[in-house]
N, C-alpha and C positions, 0 to 999 in steps of 0.2 A: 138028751135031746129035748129042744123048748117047744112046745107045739105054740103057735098064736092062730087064732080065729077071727078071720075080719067075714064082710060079707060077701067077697067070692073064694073063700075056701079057708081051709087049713094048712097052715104054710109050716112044714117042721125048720127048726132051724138046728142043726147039727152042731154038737157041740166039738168046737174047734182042737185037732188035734195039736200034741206040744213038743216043743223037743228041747232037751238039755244044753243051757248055754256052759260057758266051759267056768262060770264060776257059780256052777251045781243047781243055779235056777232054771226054772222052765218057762220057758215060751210058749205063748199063742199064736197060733198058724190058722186064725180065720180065714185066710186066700185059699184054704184049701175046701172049705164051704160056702159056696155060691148058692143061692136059689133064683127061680126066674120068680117074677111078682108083676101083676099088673101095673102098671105106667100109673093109675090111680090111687094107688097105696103109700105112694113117695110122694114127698114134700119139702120142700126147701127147710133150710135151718133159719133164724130170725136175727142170725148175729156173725156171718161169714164178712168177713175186710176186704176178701180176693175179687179182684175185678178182672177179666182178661179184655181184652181190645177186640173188635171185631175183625182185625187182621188174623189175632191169632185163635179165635173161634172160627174162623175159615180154615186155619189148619188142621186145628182140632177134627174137625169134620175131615177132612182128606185125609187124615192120618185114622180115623173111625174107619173110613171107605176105602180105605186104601192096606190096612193094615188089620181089620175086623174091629172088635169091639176086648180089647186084651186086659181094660181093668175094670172088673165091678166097683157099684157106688158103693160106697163105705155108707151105712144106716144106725137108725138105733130103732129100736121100738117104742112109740109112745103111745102108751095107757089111755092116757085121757083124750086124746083124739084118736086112737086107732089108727095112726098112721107108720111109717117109716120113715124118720125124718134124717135128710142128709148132714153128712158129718163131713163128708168128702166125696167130691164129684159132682156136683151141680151142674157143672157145664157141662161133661160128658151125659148128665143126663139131658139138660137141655137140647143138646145134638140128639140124640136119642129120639126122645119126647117131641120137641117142636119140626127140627130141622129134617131127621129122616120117620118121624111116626111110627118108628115102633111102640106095639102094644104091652109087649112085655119089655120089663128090663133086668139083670141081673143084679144083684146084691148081693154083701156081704154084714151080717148084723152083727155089732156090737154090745155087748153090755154092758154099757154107760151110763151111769145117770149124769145130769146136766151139765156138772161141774167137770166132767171126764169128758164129756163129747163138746164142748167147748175148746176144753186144749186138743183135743185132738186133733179140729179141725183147723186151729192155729199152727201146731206141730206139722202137720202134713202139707198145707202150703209153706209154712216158712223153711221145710226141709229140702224145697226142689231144688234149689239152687238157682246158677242163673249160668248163661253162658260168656264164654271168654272170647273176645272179640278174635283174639290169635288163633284158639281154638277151631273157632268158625270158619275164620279165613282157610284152615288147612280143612277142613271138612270141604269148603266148595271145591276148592283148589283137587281134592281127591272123586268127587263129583264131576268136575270138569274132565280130568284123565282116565275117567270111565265110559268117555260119551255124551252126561249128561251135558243139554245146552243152557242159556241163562235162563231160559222161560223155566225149561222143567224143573231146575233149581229151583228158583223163585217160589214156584206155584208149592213144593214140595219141601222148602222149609217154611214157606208161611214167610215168603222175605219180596220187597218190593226189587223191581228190576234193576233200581239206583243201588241198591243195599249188596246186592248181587256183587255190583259194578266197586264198591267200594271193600267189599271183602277180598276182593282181586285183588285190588289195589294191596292189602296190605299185607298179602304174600310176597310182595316186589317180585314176583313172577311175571316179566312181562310176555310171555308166551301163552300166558290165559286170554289176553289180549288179542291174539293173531288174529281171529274171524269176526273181530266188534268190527261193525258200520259205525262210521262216524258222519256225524253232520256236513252236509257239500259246503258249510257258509263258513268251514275254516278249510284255508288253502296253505299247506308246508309250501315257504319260499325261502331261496338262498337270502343274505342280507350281507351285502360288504360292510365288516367291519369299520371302515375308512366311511362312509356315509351314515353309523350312526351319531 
């Protein structure tokens, strides 16, 4: 166990249990040592690429509120400033920190020096993937035959109302469709063929 000493307290950091991968090496399981730490003792990293949109920082946050707070920031400890600097999770601490003001936050620390916590934080963003537009369509489409409506959709994947409307669409379900309002300034009319 690593003790660190800043100026509100002693924080142990427990050393991470391991388990046997099936070709005889072992693994670090830091998720299973979280500590809480002041909101003061973290600090961003000086070299993250990741940007997220303020659409999907608005989900981030509903998905914090809505769902608790289910991953600690990945940290490391730095010496020379006494701080906790992020490797992973910025924005969840930003929601944290700015958005809902909590005092504390959870962590999980690495021992990395610069050139490890650098790829890490490359590995871990470019690990998330991305989603598949077919995919998604059948996530609303399963959303929809639960109840949910387009708003609560929307609001609860962090997707605009058109986005919604277009994920429908490419289920060729037109039964998702049954309760849209449509605009009064288009009128369905018969058209004799012979008169166009």
């Amino acid at each position: 166990m690593r003790k660190i000493e800043t100026e509100y307290g002693v924080f142990e950091i427990p050393e991470a249990p391991k388990v046997k991968m099936k070709n005889g090496e072992m693994l670090s399981l830091p998720v299973f040592c979280p500590i809480l730490v002041p909101k003061e003792l973290i600090v961003a990293n000086n070299y993250n690429p990741n940007y997220v949109d303020k659409q999907n920082m608005e989900l981030l946050k509903t998905s914090i509120v809505d769902n608790g707070f289910a991953f600690a920031i990945v940290v490391v400890w730095d010496d020379e400033i006494e701080k906790f600097v992020i490797v992973d999770g910025f924005h969840r601490y930003t929601i944290l920190n700015d958005w809902l003001g909590c005092e504390k936050i959870p962590i999980v620390v690495l021992e990395h020096d610069a050139k490890q916590r650098m790829s890490a934080t490359v590995q871990f963003n470019r690990a998330r993937g991305v989603h598949q537009v077919e995919l998604m369509g059948d996530l609303v489409k399963a959303l929809f035959d639960q109840g949910a409506d387009d708003e609560e959709i929307a609001k609860h994947l962090g997707m605009e109302l058109e986005e919604v409307f277009r994920l429908k669409q490419v289920t060729g379900i037109a039964y998702l469709f049954r309760n849209q309002r449509y605009s009064k300034a288009w009128e369905m009319q018969e058209v004799d063929e012979n008169e166009v």
